[in-house]
N, C-alpha and C positions, 0 to 999 in steps of 0.2 A: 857423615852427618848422623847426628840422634836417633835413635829410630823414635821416640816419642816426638822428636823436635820435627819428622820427615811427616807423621800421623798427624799434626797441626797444621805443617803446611799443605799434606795433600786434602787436609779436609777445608780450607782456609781457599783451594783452586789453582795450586800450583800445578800447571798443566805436565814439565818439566818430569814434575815427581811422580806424580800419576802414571804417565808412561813406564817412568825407569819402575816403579812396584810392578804395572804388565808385564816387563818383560822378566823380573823375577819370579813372578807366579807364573809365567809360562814357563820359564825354563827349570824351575822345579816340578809344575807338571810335567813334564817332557823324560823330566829323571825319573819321578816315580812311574810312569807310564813304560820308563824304559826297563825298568825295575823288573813290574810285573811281567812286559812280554820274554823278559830274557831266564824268567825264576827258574820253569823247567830245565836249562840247560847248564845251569850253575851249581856246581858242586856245592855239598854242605861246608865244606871252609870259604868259599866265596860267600854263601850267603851270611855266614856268622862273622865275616869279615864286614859284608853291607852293613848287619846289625849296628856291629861297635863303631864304624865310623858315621850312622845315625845319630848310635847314643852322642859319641863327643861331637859331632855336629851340633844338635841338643842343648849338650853342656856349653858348647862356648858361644851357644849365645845369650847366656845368662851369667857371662861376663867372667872373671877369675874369682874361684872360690875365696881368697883371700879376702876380694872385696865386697863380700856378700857374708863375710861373718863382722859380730857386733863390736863396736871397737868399744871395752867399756874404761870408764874417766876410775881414778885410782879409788875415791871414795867409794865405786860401786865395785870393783873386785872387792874392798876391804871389806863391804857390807854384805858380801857374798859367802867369803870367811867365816864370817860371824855367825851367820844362819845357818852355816853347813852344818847337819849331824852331828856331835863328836863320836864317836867310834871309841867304845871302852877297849882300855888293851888288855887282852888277858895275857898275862906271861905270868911265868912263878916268880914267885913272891918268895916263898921258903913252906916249909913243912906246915901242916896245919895248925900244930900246935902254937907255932910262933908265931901265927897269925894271930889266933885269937890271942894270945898274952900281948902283941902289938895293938890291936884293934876292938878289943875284948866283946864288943857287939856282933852276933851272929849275921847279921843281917848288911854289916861292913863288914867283915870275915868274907863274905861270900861273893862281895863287889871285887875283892881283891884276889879271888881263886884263879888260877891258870885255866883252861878246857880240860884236862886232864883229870886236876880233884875238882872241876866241877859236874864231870860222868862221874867220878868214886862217892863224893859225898850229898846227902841230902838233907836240910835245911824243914826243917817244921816250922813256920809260920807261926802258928798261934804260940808254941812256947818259945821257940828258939833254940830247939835242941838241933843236934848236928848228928847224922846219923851215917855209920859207915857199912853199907853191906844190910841195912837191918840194927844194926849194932850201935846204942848208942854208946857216943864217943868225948860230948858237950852236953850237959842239960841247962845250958843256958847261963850260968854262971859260974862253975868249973869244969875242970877237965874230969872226965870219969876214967881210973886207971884199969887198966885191964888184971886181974889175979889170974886167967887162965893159961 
């Protein structure tokens, strides 16, 4: 029977239930009581053996995991989908240069950088220049070639 459905009747005066809950609360005192007088004499793998079969005592009476996780209808996964993050992917792209002749906006240039040239290069905000080492290398609207 229920245990919610046993807590309505033993409170409702089913004498029946009443007892059978005594004799399970006494015969679980009885085990904790036997617990404690025997602790001294029990090895540390006996008593870490008590522990775990407490805990899954514990766990199953809070019924099979299974049916304690949420069952959701398809519209609420899809609308879950849809909220999640999206998570930018950095991977290369190609060399820098081809990025900006692709994307020619510094500020898209630098959405599309791998992790790699985004530790090498650095990005000025206020103009847009692209900067390598110190070194610019963009000033915003062409490439600057290097003569050294």
């Amino acid at each position: 029977m229920n245990r919610s459905v046993r807590d309505i009747m033993r409170k409702a005066g089913n004498d029946d239930l009443k007892e059978e809950e005594r004799e399970r609360f006494r015969r679980k005192a009885e085990e904790v009581g036997e617990y404690y007088e025997n602790v001294e004499e029990k090895t540390e793998l006996e008593k870490r053996h008590d522990r775990y079969r407490r805990q899954q005592e514990y766990a199953s009476r809070l019924g099979p995991a299974a049916e304690r996780l949420p069952i959701l209808s398809k519209e609420e996964q899809e609308r879950r989908e849809k909220e999640k993050p999206k998570r930018r992917q950095l991977q290369f792209e190609g060399p820098i240069e081809k990025l900006i002749q692709k994307y020619e906006d510094p500020r898209v240039v630098f959405e599309h950088l791998s992790l790699g040239q985004l530790m090498k290069y650095e990005l000025d905000e206020k103009t847009g220049c692209i900067y390598e080492k110190g070194k610019l290398i963009f000033d915003g609207k062409k490439l600057v070639k290097d003569d050294g």
